[in-house]
BAVEXLO-772728 format. One record per atom (N, C-alpha, C): residue in one letter; atom name; x, y, z. Coordinates in steps of 0.2 Angstrom, whole numbers. Atoms other than C-alpha are relative to their C-alpha. Example, Ala and Ser with C-alpha at 12.3 -4.5 7.8 and 13.67 -1.06 7.14 Angstrom:
<recs>
<rec code="A" site="N" px="4" py="-6" pz="0"/>
<rec code="A" site="CA" px="62" py="-22" pz="39"/>
<rec code="A" site="C" px="4" py="6" pz="0"/>
<rec code="S" site="N" px="-4" py="-6" pz="-1"/>
<rec code="S" site="CA" px="68" py="-5" pz="36"/>
<rec code="S" site="C" px="-4" py="5" pz="3"/>
</recs>
This chain:
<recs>
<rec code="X" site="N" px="0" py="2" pz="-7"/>
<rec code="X" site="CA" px="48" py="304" pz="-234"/>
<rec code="X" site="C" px="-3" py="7" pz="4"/>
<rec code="X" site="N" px="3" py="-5" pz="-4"/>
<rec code="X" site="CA" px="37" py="315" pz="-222"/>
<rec code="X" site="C" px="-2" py="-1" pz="8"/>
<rec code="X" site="N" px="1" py="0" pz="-6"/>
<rec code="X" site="CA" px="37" py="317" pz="-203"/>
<rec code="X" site="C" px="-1" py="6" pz="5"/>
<rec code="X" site="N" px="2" py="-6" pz="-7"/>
<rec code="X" site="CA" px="30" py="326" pz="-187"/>
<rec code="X" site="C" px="4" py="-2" pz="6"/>
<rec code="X" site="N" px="-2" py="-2" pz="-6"/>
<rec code="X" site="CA" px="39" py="326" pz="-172"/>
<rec code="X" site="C" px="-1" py="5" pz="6"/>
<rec code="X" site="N" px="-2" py="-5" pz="-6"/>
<rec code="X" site="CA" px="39" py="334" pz="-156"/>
<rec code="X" site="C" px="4" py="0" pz="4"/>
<rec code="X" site="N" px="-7" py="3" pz="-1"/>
<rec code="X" site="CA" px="54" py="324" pz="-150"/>
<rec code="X" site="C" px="5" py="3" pz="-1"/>
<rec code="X" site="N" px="-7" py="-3" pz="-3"/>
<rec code="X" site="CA" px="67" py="337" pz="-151"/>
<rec code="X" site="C" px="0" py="6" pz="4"/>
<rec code="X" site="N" px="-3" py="-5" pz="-4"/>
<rec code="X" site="CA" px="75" py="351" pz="-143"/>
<rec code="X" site="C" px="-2" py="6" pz="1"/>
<rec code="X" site="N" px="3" py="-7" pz="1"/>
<rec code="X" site="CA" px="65" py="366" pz="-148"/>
<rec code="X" site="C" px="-5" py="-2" pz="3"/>
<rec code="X" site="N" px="9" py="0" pz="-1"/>
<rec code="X" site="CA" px="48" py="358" pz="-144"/>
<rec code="X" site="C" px="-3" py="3" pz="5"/>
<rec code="X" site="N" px="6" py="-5" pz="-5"/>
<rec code="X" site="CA" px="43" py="367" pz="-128"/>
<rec code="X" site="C" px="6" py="5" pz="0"/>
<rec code="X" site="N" px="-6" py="-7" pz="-4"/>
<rec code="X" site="CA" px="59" py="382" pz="-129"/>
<rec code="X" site="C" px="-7" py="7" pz="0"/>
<rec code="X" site="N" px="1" py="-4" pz="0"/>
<rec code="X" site="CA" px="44" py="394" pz="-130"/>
<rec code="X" site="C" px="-6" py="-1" pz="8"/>
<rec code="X" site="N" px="4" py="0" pz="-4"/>
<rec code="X" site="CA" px="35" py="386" pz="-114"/>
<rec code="X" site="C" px="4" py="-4" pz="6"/>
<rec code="X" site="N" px="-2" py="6" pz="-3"/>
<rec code="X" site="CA" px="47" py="376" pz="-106"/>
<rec code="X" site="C" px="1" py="1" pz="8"/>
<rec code="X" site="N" px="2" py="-1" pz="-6"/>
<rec code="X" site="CA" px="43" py="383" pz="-89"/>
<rec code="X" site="C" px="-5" py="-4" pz="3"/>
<rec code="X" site="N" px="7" py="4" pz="-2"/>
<rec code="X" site="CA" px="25" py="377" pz="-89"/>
<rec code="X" site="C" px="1" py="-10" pz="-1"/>
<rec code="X" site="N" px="1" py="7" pz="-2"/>
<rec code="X" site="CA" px="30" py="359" pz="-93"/>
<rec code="X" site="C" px="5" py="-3" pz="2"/>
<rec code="X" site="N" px="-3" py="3" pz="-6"/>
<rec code="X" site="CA" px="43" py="356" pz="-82"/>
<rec code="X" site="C" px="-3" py="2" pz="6"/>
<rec code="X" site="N" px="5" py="-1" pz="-4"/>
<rec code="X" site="CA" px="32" py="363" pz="-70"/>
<rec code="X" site="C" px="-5" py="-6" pz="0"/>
<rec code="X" site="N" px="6" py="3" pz="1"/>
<rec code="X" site="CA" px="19" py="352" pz="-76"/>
<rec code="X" site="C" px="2" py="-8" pz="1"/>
<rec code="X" site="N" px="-3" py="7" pz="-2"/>
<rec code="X" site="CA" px="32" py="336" pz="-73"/>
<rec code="X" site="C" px="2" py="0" pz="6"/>
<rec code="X" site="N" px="-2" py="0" pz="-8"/>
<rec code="X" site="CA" px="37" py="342" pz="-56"/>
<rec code="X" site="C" px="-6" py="-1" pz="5"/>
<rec code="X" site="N" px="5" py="2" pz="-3"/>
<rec code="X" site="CA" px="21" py="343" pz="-51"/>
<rec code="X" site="C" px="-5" py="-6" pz="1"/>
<rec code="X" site="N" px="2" py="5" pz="-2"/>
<rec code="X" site="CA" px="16" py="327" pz="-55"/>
<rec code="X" site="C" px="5" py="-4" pz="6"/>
<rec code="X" site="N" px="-3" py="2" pz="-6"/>
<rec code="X" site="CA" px="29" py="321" pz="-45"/>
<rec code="X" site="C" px="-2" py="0" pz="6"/>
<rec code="X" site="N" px="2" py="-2" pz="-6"/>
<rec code="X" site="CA" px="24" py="330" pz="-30"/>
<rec code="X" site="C" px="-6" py="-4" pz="3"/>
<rec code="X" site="N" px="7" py="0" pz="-2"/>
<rec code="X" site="CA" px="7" py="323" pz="-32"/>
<rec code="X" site="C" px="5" py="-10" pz="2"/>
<rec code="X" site="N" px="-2" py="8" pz="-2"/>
<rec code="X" site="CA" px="17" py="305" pz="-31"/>
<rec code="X" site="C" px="1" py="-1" pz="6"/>
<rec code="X" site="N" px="-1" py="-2" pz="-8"/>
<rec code="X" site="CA" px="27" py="310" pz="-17"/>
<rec code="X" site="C" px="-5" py="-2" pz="6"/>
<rec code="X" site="N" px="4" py="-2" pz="-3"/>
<rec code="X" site="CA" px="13" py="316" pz="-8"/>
<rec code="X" site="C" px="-5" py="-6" pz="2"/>
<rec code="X" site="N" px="5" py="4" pz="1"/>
<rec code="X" site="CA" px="1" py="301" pz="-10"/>
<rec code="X" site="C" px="6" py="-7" pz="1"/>
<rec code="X" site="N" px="-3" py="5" pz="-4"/>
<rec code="X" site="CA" px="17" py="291" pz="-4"/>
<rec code="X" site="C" px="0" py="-5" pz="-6"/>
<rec code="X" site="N" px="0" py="3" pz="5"/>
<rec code="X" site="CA" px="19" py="282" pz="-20"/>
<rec code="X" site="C" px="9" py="-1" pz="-2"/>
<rec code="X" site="N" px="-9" py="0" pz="2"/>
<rec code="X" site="CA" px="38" py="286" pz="-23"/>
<rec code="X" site="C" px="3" py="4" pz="7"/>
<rec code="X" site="N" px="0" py="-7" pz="-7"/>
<rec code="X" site="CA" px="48" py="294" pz="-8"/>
<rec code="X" site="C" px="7" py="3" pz="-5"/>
<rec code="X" site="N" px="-4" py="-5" pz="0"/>
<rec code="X" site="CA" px="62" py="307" pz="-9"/>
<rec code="X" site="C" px="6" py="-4" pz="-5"/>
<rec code="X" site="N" px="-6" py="2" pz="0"/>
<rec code="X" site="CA" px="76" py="295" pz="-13"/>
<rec code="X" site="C" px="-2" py="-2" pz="-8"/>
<rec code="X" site="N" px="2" py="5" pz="7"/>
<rec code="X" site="CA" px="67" py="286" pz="-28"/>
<rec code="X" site="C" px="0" py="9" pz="-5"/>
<rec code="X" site="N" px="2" py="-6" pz="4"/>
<rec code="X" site="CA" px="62" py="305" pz="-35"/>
<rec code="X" site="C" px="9" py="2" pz="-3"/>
<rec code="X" site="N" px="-6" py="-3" pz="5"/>
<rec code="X" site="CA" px="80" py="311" pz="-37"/>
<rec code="X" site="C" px="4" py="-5" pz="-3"/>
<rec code="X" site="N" px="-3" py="4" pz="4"/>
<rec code="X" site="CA" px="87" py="294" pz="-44"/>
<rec code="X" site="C" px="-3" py="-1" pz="-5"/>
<rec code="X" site="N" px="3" py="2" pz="8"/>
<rec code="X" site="CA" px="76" py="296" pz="-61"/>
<rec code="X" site="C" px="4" py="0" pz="-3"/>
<rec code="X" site="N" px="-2" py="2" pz="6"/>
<rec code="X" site="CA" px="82" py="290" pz="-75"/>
<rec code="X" site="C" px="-3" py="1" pz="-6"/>
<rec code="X" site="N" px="5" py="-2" pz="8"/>
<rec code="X" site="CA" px="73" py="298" pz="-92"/>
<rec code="X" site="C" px="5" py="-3" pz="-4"/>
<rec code="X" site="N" px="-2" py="-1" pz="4"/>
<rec code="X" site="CA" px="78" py="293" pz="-108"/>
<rec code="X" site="C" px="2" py="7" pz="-3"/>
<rec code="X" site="N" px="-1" py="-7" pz="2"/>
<rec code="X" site="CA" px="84" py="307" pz="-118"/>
<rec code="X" site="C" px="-3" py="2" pz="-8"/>
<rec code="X" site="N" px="2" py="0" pz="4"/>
<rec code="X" site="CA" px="72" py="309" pz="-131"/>
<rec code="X" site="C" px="-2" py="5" pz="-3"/>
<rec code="X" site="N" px="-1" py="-5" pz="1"/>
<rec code="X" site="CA" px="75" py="324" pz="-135"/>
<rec code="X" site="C" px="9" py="4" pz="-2"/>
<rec code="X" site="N" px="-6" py="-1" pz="0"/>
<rec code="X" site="CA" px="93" py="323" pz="-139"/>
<rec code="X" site="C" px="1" py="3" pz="-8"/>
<rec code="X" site="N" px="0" py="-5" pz="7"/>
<rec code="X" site="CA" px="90" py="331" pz="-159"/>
<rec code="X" site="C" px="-3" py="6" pz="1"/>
<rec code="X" site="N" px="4" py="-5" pz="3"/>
<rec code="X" site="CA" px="87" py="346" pz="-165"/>
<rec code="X" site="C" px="-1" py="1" pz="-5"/>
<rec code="X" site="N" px="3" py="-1" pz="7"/>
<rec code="X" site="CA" px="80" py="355" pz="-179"/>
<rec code="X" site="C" px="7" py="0" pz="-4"/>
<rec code="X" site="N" px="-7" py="1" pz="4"/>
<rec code="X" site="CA" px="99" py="355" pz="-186"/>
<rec code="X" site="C" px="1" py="-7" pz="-2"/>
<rec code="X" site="N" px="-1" py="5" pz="0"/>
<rec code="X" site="CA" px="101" py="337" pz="-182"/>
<rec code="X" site="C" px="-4" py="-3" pz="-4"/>
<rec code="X" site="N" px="6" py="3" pz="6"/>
<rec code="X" site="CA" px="84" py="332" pz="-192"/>
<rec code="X" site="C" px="4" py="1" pz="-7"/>
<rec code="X" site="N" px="0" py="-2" pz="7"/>
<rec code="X" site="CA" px="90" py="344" pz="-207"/>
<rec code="X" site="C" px="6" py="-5" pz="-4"/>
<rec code="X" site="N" px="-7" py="0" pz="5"/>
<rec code="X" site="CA" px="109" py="336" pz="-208"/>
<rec code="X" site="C" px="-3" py="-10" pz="1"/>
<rec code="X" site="N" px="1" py="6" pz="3"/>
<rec code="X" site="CA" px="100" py="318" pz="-207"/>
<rec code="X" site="C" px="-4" py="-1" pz="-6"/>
<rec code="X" site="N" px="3" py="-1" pz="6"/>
<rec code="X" site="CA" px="89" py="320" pz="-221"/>
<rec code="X" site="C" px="6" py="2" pz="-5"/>
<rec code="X" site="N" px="-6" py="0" pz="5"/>
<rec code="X" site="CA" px="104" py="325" pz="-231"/>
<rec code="X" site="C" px="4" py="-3" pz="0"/>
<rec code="X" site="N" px="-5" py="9" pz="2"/>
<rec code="X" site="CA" px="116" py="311" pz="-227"/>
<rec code="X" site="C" px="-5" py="-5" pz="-1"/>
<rec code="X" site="N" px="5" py="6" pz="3"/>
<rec code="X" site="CA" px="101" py="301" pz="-231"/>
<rec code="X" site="C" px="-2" py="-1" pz="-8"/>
<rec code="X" site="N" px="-2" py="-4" pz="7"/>
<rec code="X" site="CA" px="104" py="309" pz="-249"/>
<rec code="X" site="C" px="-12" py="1" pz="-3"/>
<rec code="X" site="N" px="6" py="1" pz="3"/>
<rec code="X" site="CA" px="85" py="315" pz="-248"/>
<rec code="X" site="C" px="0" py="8" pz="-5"/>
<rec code="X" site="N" px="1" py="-8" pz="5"/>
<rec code="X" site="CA" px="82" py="331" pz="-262"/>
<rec code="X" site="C" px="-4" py="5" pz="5"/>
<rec code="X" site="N" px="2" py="-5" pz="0"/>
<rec code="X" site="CA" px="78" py="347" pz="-257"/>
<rec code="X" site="C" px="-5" py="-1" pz="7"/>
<rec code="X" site="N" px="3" py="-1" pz="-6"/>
<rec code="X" site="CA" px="75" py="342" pz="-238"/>
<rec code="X" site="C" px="-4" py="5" pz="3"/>
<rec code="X" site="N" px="2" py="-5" pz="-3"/>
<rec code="X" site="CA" px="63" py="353" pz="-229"/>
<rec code="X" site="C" px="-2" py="-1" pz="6"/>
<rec code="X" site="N" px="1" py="0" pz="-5"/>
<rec code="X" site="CA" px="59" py="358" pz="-212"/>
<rec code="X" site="C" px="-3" py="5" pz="3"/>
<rec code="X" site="N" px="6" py="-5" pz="-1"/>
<rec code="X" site="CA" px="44" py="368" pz="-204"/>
<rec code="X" site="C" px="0" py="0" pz="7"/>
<rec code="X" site="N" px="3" py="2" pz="-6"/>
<rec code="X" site="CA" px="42" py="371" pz="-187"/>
<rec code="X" site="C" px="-8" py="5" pz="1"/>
<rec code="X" site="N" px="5" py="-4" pz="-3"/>
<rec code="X" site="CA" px="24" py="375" pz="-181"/>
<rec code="X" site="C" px="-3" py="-1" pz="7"/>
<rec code="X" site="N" px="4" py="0" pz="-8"/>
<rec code="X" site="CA" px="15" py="379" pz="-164"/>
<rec code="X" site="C" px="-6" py="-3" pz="1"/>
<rec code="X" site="N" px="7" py="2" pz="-1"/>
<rec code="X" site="CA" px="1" py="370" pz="-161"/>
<rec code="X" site="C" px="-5" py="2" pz="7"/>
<rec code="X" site="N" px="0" py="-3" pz="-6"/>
<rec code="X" site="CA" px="-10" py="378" pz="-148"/>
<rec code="X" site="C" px="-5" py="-5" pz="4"/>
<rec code="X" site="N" px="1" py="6" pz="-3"/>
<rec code="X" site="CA" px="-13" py="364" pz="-134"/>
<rec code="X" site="C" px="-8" py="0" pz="5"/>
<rec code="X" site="N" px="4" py="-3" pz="-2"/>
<rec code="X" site="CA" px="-31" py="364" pz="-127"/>
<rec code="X" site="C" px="5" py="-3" pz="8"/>
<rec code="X" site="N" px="1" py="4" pz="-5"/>
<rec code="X" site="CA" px="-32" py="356" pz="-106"/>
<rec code="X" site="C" px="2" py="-6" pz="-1"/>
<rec code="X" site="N" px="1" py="8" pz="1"/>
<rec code="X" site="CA" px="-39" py="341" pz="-113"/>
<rec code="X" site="C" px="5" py="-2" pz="-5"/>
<rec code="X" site="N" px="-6" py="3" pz="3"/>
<rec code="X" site="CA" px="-24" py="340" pz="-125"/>
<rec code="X" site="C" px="3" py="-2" pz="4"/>
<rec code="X" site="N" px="-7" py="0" pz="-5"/>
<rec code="X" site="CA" px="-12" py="342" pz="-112"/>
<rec code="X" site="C" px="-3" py="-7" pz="5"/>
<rec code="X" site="N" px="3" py="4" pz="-4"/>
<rec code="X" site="CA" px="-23" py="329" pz="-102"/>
<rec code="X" site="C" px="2" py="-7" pz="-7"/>
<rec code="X" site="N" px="0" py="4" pz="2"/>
<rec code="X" site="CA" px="-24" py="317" pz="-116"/>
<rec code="X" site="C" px="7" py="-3" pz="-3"/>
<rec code="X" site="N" px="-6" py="3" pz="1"/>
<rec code="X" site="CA" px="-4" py="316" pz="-121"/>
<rec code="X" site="C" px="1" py="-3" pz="7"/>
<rec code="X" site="N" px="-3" py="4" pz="-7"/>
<rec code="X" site="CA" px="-3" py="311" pz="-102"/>
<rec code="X" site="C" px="0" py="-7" pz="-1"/>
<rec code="X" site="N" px="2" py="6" pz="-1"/>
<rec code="X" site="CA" px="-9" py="294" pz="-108"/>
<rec code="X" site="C" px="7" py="-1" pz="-5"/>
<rec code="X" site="N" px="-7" py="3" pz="8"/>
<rec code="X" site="CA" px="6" py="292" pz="-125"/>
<rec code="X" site="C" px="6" py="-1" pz="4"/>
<rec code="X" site="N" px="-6" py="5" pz="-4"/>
<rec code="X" site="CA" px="19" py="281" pz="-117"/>
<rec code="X" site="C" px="7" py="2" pz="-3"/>
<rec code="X" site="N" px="-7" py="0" pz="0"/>
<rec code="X" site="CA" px="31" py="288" pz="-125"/>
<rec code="X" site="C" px="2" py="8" pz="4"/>
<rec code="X" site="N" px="1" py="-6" pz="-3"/>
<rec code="X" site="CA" px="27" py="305" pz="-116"/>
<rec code="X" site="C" px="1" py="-2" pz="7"/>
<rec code="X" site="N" px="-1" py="3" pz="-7"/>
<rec code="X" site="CA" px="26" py="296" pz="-98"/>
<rec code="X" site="C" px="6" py="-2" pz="-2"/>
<rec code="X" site="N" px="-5" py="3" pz="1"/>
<rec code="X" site="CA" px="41" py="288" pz="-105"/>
<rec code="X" site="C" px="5" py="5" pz="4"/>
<rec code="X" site="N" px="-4" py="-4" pz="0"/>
<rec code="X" site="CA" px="50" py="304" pz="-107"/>
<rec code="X" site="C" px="0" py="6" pz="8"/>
<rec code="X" site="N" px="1" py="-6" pz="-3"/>
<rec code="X" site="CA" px="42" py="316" pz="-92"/>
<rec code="X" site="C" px="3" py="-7" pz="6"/>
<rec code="X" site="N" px="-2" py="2" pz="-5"/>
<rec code="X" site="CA" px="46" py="302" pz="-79"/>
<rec code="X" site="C" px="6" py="-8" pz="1"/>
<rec code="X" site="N" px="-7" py="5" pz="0"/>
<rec code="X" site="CA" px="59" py="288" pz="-83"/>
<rec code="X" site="C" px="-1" py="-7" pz="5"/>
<rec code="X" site="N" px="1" py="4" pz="-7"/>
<rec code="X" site="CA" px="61" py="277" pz="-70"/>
<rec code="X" site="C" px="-4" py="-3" pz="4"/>
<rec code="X" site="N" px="5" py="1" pz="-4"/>
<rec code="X" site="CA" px="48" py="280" pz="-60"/>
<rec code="X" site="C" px="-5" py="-5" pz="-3"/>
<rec code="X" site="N" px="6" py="8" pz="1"/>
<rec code="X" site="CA" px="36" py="270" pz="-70"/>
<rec code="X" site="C" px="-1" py="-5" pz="0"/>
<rec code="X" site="N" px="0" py="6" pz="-2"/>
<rec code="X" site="CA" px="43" py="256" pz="-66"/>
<rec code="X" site="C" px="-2" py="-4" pz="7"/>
<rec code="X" site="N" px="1" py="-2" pz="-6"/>
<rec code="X" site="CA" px="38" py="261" pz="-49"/>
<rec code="X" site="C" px="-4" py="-1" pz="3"/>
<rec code="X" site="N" px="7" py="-3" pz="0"/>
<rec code="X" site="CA" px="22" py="268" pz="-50"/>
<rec code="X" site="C" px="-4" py="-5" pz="-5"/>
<rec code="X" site="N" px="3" py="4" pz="5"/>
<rec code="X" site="CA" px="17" py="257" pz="-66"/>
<rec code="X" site="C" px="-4" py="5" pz="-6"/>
<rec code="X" site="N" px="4" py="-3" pz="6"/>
<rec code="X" site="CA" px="9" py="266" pz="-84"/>
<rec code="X" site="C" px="-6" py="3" pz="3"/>
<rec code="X" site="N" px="6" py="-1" pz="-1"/>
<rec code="X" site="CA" px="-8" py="267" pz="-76"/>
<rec code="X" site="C" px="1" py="7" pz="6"/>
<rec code="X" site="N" px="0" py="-4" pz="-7"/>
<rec code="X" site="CA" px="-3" py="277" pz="-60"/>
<rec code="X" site="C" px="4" py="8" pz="-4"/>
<rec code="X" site="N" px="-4" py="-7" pz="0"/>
<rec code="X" site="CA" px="9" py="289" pz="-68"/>
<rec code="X" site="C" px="-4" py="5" pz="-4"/>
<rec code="X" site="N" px="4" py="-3" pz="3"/>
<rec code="X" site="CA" px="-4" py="291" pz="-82"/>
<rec code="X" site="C" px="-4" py="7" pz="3"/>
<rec code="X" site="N" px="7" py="-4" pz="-6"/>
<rec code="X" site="CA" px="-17" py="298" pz="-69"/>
<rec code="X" site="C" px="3" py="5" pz="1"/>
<rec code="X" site="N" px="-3" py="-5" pz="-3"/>
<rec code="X" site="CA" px="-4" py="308" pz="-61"/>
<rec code="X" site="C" px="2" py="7" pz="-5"/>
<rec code="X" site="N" px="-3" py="-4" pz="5"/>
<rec code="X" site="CA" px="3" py="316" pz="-77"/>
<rec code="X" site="C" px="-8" py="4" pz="-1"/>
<rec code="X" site="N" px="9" py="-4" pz="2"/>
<rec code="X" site="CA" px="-17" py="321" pz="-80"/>
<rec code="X" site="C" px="-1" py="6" pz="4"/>
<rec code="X" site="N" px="1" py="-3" pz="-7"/>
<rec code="X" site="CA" px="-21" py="325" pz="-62"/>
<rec code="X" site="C" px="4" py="9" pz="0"/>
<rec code="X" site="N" px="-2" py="-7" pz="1"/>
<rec code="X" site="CA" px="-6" py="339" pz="-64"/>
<rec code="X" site="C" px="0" py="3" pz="-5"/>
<rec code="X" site="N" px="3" py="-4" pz="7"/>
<rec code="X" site="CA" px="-11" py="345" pz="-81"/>
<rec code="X" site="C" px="-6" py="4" pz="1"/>
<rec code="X" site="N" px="6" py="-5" pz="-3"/>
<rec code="X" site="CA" px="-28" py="350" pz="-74"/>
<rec code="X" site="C" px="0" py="6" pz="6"/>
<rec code="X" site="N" px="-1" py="-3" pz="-5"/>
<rec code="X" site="CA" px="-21" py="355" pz="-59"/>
<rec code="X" site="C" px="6" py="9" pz="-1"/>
<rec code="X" site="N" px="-4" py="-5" pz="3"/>
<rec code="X" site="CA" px="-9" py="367" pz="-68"/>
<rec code="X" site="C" px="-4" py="6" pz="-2"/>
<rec code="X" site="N" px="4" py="-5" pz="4"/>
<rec code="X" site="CA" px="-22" py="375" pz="-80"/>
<rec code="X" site="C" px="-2" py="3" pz="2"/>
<rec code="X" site="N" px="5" py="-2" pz="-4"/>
<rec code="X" site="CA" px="-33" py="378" pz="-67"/>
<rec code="X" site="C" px="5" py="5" pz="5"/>
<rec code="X" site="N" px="-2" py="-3" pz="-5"/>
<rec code="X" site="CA" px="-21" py="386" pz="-55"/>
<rec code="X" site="C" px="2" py="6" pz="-6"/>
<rec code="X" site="N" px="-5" py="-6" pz="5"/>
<rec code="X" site="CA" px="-13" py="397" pz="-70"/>
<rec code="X" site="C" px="-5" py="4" pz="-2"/>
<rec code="X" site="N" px="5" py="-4" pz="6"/>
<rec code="X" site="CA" px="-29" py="401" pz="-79"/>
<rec code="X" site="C" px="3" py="-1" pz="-6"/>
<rec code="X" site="N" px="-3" py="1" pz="8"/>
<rec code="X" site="CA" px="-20" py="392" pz="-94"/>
<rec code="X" site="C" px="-7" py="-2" pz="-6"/>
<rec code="X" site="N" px="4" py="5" pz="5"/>
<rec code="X" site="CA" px="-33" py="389" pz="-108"/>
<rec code="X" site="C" px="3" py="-3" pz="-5"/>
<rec code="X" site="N" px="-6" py="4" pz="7"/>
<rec code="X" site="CA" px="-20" py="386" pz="-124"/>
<rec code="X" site="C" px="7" py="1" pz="3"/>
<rec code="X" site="N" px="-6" py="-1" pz="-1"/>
<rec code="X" site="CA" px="-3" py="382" pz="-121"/>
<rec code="X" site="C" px="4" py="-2" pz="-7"/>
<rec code="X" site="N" px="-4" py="2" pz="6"/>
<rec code="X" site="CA" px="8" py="381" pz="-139"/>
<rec code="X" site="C" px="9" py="-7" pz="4"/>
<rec code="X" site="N" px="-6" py="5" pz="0"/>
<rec code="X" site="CA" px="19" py="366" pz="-142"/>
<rec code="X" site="C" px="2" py="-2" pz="-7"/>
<rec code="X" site="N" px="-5" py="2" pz="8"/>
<rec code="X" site="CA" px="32" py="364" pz="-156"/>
<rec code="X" site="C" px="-1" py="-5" pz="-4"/>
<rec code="X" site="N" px="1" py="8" pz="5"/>
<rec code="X" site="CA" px="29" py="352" pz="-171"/>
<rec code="X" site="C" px="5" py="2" pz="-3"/>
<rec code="X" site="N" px="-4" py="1" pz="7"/>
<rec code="X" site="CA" px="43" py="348" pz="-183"/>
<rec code="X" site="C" px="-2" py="-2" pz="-6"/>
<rec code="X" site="N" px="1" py="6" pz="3"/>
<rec code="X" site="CA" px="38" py="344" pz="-199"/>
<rec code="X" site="C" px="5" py="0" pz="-6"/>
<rec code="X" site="N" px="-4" py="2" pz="6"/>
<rec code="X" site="CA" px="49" py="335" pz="-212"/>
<rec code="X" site="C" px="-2" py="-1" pz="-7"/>
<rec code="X" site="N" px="1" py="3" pz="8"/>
<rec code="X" site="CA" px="49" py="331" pz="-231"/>
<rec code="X" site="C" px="6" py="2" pz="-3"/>
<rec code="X" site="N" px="-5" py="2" pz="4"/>
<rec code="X" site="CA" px="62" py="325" pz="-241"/>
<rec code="X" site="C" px="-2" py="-6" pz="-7"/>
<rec code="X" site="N" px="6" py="3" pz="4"/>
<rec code="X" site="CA" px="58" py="317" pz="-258"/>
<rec code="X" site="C" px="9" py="-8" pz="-2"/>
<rec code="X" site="N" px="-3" py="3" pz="5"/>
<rec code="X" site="CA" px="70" py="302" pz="-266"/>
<rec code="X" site="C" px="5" py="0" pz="-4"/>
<rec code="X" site="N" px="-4" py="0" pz="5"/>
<rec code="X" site="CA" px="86" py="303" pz="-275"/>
<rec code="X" site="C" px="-1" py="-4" pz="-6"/>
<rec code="X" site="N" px="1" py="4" pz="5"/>
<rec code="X" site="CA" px="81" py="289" pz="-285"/>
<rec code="X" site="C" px="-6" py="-3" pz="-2"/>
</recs>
């Protein structure tokens, strides 16, 4: 059994300024453009798909009776156009804005998550920004 994730706990602990920054400011952009107002903003609702961490993977793969579990994490270093192109992965809108895109709708929030991804890098001077991957393997008991 072999998996990637970025879906837990660690996966931005070495930037998690930039991309809470980077979900706030899409909000702003929503706000502003009068698409959510103040009251919708702070009633979000996120799933919490980040409620594992690298512990939690390890002790699943073990009560799953898999042999000699393993677990890696590596940084992947995110261009713009990375950070631009997760904006469209549903389950990333999913997680940065919850509720809202039931609001706004996938296409709108999409743009916006983009729009402030660009508008981040350019204002920081970010060219790479690293983000955590987990990766697993576990082989078979039987």
């Amino acid at each position: 059994f072999i998996f990637a994730t970025t879906f837990y706990k660690e996966a931005y602990a070495r930037n998690a300024v930039f991309f809470g920054r980077w979900v706030v400011l899409a909000l702003d952009i929503l706000e502003g453009e009068k698409l959510i107002n103040q009251e919708q903003r702070r009633s979000i609702v996120r799933p919490n798909l980040m409620k594992w961490g690298r512990s939690d993977y390890q002790t699943a793969l073990e009560e799953a009776d898999f042999l000699n579990p393993t677990l890696e994490e590596i940084a992947v270093q995110m261009t713009k156009k990375g950070l631009v192109d997760i904006s469209r992965y549903y389950l990333f809108i999913r997680g940065s804005f919850g509720s809202i895109v039931e609001i706004v709708g996938w296409k709108k929030a999409s743009e916006k998550l983009a729009e402030a991804a660009r508008r981040l890098c350019e204002e920081k001077k970010i060219e790479l920004i690293p983000r955590n991957w987990l990766i697993g393997v576990g082989f078979a008991s039987s």
